[in-house]
N, C-alpha and C positions, 0 to 999 in steps of 0.2 A: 762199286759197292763190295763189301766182304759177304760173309755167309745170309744163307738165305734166310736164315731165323732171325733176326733182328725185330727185336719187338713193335709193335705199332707204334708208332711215336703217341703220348698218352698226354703233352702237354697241349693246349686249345689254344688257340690265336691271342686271346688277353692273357697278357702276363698276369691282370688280378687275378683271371680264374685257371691259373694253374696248377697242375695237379700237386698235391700236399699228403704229408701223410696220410693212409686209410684212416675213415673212420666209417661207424657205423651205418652213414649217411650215403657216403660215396661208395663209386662202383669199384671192384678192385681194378688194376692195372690193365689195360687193356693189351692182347698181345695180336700181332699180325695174321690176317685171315688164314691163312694158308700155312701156318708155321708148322715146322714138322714135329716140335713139342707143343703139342695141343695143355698143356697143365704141369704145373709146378705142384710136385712133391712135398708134403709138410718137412720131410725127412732133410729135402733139396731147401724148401724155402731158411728152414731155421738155421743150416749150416752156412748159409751166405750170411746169417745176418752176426757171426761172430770169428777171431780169429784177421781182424784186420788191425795194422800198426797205427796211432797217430800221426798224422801226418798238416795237424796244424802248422801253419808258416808262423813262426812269431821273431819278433824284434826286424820287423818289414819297416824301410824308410818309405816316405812319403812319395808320390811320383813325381818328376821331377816341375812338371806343371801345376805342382799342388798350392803355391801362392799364387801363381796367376788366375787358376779359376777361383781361391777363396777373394778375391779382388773385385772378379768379374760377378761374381754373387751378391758381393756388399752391394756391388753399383745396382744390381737389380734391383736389391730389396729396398734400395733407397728410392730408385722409380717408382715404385709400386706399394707403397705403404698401407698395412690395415688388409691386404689383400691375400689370397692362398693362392701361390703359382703351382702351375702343373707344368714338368717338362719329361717328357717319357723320352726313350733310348729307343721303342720302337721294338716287332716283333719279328720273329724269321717267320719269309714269305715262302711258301711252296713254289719249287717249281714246275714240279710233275710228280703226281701222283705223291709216296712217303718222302721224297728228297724237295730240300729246302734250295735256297739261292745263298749263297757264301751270306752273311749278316753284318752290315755296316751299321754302327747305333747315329742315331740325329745328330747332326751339326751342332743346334741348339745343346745339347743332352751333355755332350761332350766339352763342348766348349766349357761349360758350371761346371763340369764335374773333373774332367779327366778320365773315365770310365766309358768303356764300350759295351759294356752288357747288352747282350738280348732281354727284354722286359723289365730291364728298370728304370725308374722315374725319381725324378727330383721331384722335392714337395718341399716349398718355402711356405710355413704356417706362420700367419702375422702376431703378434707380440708386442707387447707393451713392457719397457723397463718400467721400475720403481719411479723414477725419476719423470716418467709419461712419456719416452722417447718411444718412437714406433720404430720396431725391428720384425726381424723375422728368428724361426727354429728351424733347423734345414734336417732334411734328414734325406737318404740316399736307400730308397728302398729296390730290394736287390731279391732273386733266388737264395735260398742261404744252399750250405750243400747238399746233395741230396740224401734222402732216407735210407738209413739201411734198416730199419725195423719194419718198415714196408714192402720192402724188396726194389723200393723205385730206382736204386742207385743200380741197376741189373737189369729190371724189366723195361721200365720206361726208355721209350727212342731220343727222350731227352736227359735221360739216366747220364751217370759221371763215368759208367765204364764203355757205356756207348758214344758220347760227345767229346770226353774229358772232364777234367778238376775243375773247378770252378772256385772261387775263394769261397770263404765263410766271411758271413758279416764281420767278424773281428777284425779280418784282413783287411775286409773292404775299407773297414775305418780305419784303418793305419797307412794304407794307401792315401787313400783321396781326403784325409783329414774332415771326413762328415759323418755323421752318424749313422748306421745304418741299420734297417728293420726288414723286414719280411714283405715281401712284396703283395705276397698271399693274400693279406690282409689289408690291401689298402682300399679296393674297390667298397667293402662295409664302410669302411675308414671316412673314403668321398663323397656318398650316397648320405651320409651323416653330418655332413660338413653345412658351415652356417655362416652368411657371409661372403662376399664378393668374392669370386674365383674367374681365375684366367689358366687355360691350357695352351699346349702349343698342339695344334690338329693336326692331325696329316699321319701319327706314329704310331697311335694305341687304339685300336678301336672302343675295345675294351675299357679303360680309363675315360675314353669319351663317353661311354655309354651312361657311367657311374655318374658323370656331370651335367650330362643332356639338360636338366631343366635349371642351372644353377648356371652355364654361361650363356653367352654370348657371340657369335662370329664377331663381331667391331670390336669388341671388349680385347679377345684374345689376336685378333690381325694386330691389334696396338702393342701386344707380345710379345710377338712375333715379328714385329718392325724394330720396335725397341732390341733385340738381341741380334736383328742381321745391322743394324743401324752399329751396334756396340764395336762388332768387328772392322768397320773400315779400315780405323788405326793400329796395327799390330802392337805386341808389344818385345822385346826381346828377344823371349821364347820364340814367338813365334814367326818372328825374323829367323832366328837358327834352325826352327823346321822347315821352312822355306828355301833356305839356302840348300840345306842336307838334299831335299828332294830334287831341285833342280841338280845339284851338282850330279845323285844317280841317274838324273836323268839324261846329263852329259856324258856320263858312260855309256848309260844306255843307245844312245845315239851313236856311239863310238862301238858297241860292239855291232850295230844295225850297216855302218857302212864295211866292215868286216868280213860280212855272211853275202854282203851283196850279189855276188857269183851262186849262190847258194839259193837265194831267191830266184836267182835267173831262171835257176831250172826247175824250181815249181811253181812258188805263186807269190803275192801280198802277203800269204800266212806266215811266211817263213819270216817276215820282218815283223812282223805283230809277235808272233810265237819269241823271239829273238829278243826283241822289247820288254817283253812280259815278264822274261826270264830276268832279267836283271831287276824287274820291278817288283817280284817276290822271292828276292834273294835280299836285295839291299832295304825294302820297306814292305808294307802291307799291300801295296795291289796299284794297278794302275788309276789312275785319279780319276779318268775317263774314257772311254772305249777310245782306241788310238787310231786315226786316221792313218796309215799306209797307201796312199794314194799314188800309184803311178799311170805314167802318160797321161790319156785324158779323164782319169778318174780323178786326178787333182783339180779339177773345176766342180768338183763336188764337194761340198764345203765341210759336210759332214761325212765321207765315205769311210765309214765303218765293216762293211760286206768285209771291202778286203780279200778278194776271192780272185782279182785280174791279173795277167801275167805281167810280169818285167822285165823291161826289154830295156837294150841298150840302146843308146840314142834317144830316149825317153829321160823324164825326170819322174822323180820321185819327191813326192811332198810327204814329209814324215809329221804329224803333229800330236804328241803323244808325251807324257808325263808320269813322271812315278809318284804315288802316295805315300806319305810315311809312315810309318808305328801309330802316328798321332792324328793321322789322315791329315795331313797340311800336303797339297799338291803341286807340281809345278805344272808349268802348258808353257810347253817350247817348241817352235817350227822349225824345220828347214827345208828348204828346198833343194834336193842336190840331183847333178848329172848323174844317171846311172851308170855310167861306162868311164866318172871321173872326169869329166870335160863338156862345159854346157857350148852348145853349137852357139854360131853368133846372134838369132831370132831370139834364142834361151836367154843367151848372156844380158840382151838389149833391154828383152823386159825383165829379168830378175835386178838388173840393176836400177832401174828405176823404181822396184817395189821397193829394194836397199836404200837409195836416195829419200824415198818417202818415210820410212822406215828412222833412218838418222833424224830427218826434220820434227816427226814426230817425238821420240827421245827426247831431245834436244827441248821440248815443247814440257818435258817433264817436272817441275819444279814447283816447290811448296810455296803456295800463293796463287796460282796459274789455275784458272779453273781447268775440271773436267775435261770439257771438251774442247781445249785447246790443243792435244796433241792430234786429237782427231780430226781438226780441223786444219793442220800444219800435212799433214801426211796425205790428206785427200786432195789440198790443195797441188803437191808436188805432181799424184795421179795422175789430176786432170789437165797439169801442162803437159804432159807427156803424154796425152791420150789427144788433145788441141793438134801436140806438133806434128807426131806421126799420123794426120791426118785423120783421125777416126771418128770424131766427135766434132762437130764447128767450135769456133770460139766465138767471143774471147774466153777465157778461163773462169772469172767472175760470173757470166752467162751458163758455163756449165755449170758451176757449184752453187748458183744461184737453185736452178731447175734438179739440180743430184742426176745430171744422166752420167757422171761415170759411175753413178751403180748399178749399170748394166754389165760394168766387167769388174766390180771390185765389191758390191753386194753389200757386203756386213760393216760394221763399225770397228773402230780401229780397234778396242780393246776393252777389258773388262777388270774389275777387280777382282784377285786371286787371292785362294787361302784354304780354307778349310772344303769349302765349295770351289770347283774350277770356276764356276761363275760365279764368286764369294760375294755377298752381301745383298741377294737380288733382291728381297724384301724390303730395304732401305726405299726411305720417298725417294721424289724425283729431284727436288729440290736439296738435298743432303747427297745425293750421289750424282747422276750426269751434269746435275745445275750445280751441283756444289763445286767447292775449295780443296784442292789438293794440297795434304798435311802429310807433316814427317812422319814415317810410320805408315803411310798406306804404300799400297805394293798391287800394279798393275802390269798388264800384257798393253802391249805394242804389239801388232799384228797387223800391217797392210798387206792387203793383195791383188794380184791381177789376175782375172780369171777368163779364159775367151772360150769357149763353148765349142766343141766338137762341130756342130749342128750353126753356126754364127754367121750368117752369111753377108754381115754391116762389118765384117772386119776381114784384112786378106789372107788367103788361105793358108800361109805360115804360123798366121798366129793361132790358128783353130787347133784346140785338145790343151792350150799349154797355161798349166795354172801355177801361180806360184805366190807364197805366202812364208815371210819369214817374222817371226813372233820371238821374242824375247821377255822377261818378268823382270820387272824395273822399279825397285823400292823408292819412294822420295825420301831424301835427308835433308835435312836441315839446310845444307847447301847448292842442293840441285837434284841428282839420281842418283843410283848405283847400279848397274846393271848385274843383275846376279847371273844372268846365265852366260856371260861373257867370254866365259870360257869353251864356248859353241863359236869357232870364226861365222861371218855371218857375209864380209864382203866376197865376190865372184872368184878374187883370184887366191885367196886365201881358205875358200872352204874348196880349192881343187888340189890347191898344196898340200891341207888338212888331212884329205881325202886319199891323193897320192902316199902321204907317211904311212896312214894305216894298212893300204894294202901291199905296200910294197911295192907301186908302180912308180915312184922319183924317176922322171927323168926319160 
């Protein structure tokens, strides 16, 4: 943090009841207990509030996702006709004490909009043409800039010389091609509203409150299925945000086996640290807290600590993704030798995750249900868990029973996108039961995981986990693997491995 005078932060958890110019009603700006400017001067307040340049943005193009989300809005309002949607962006959470948690706005929020704001809401108002056709009025209600006749753009910890600029509604509408109003005012605006309404819950407390007796939970989960339902299919756009993230996150991965010496000599952190750096250099932030899992923390599916040393003769499971500008994420695995060379126990079972892995892929193709690659890749598992005696067979008999998910646990894969876990709201019957169509974009992920602690398996294979994941678009003609540019077979991610450090040979 910089100086200790930093004003109170003066804005409240609902963006509706955020602070707005004084008036006679309200309290003035509240400043921090402790400050060592206890009061602002009439002398001080009036010379800040003149003496600054225009600095309106004008002849601003559109973002470049601004027909996909005015697309994505028609299809809503076409779902939902006669009806008032609410979709909030959502508010900055505390994390201790005045400081907040970096602010990512809703999936939902963003998807319609293209806007990441702190506290603002999309508001689709239903509408009638002349003609009797039912539509909607959209409008994108926002912070406008802050006050200087108030003193807020100074005092306030949500002030524009404390946070940054922030656009002006004119902006915003020239941006995101929708209309935009004051946010200030919509909570009167809701609480006044007449007629069926749906929110999306979970973002604005505030906004919920204004609606409490006007929805519904069933009403608005129907919503909120309809808009993760909407995403399965990608379209373009956001094929090429997909791509962009995975490809930095091929670097990323490439500067992680780099530093590996580096990790050596302190901890996990130096490969997350390493990670992160490429992932707020080339995009907005990591997509999800990055697994850095070496030796036997790689059998922990989620090892986020990240706190254990790395050794050589150990492997390292990296599972970690960059977000973009647009938050569209990748989630790419690998499993690699720390010291450049997986020993033959390593080799035996990362190849057969590899083999599972191919079959799965392979399994990817528009027409194929769901759970067909999942079902292609478990099966590979479980002859290999049959042969190496671990498990009785036959193979049928294990996958009947699911006992190789005592060493391989999770399901092979998920839909990716805006969400690592993209579209989880979706029924059951439209996403695991459903049809794989051109345009969805999925994780391939098998693994084998044998438990430190395992005493049903022989003592070589204890600590040693491995999991290689790829993001695999369906096309029209089969898949595409977008992160393919990651080798993924045993003797080519050692090759891989050797160029970057200099060890060939």
């Amino acid at each position: 943090m910089t100086v200790a005078d930093e004003p109170h932060p003066a804005v409240p958890d609902s963006a509706a009841d955020a602070a707005g110019p004084e008036t006679e009603s309200e309290e003035p700006i509240k400043q921090r207990k402790n400050s060592l400017y206890p009061g602002v001067s009439d002398e001080l307040a009036e010379n800040m509030k003149s003496g600054w340049a225009d600095t309106e943005l004008r002849d601003l193009r559109p973002v470049e996702q601004a027909e996909h989300t005015a697309r994505r809005r028609a299809a809503l309002s076409a779902r939902f006709p006669g009806e008032r949607l609410v979709i909030p962006a959502g508010n900055l959470k505390t994390r201790s004490n005045d400081t907040d948690y970096p602010f990512r706005s809703s999936v939902e929020y963003t998807y319609l909009t293209g806007n990441q704001t702190e506290d603002g809401v999309l508001v689709l108002e239903p509408t009638t043409t002349p003609d009797g056709k039912s539509g909607h009025k959209e409008t994108i209600y926002l912070l406008p800039r802050s006050d200087r006749e108030n003193g807020e753009f100074w005092l306030s910890g949500q002030g524009e010389l404390w946070v940054g600029r922030r656009h002006s509604l004119a902006e915003s509408e020239a941006l995101y091609g929708i209309p935009a109003a004051d946010v200030r005012d919509l909570a009167d605006k809701l609480r006044a509203a007449t007629g069926p309404v749906r929110v999306v819950r979970g973002h604005d407390a505030g906004i919920e409150a204004a609606l409490t007796d006007k929805v519904t939970a069933e009403r608005d989960e129907e919503l909120r299925v309809f808009l993760s339902e909407a995403r399965l299919v990608k379209d373009d756009f956001e094929i090429g945000e997909l791509q962009k993230a995975v490809d930095s996150t091929v670097r990323g991965f490439e500067d992680v086996v780099k530093v590996l010496d580096k990790a050596q000599a302190t901890s996990e952190r130096y490969i997350e640290g390493t990670f992160f750096l490429r992932a707020r250099v080339e995009g907005n932030d990591v997509g999800y807290g990055s697994i850095c899992a070496a030796g036997p923390h790689a059998c922990t599916l989620h090892w986020v600590r990240n706190d254990g040393p790395v050794r050589p003769g150990d492997l390292l499971l990296l599972d970690a993704g960059v977000e973009t500008h647009t938050l569209y994420t990748a989630d790419v695995t690998r499993t690699l030798p720390i010291d450049g060379r997986y020993s033959d126990i390593q080799k035996k079972i990362y190849d057969a995750v590899y083999d599972a892995q191919e079959a799965g892929i392979a399994a990817v193709r528009p027409g194929a249900k769901h759970r067909d690659f999942h079902d292609a890749a478990q099966r590979v598992l479980a002859e290999r868990l049959v042969e190496w005696g671990l498990v009785e067979g036959p193979v049928e008999r294990v996958l009947e029973l699911g006992l190789q998910r005592r060493w391989t646990l999770h399901g092979t894969g998920h839909m990716l996108g805006m969400d690592v876990h993209d579209c989880a709201a979706a029924r059951v019957e439209t996403y695991v039961d459903g049809t794989l169509e051109p345009g969805m974009v999925l994780t391939v992920e098998p693994g084998l995981y044998f438990q430190a602690d395992d005493l049903t398996v022989p003592e070589e294979y204890r600590g040693i986990g491995v999991r290689i994941e790829d993001d695999i678009l369906v096309t029209e003609d089969g898949n595409r693997n977008l992160s393919a540019g990651l080798p993924r077979r045993s003797d080519e991610v050692e090759a891989w491995m050797a160029s970057l450090t200099g060890s060939e040979g």
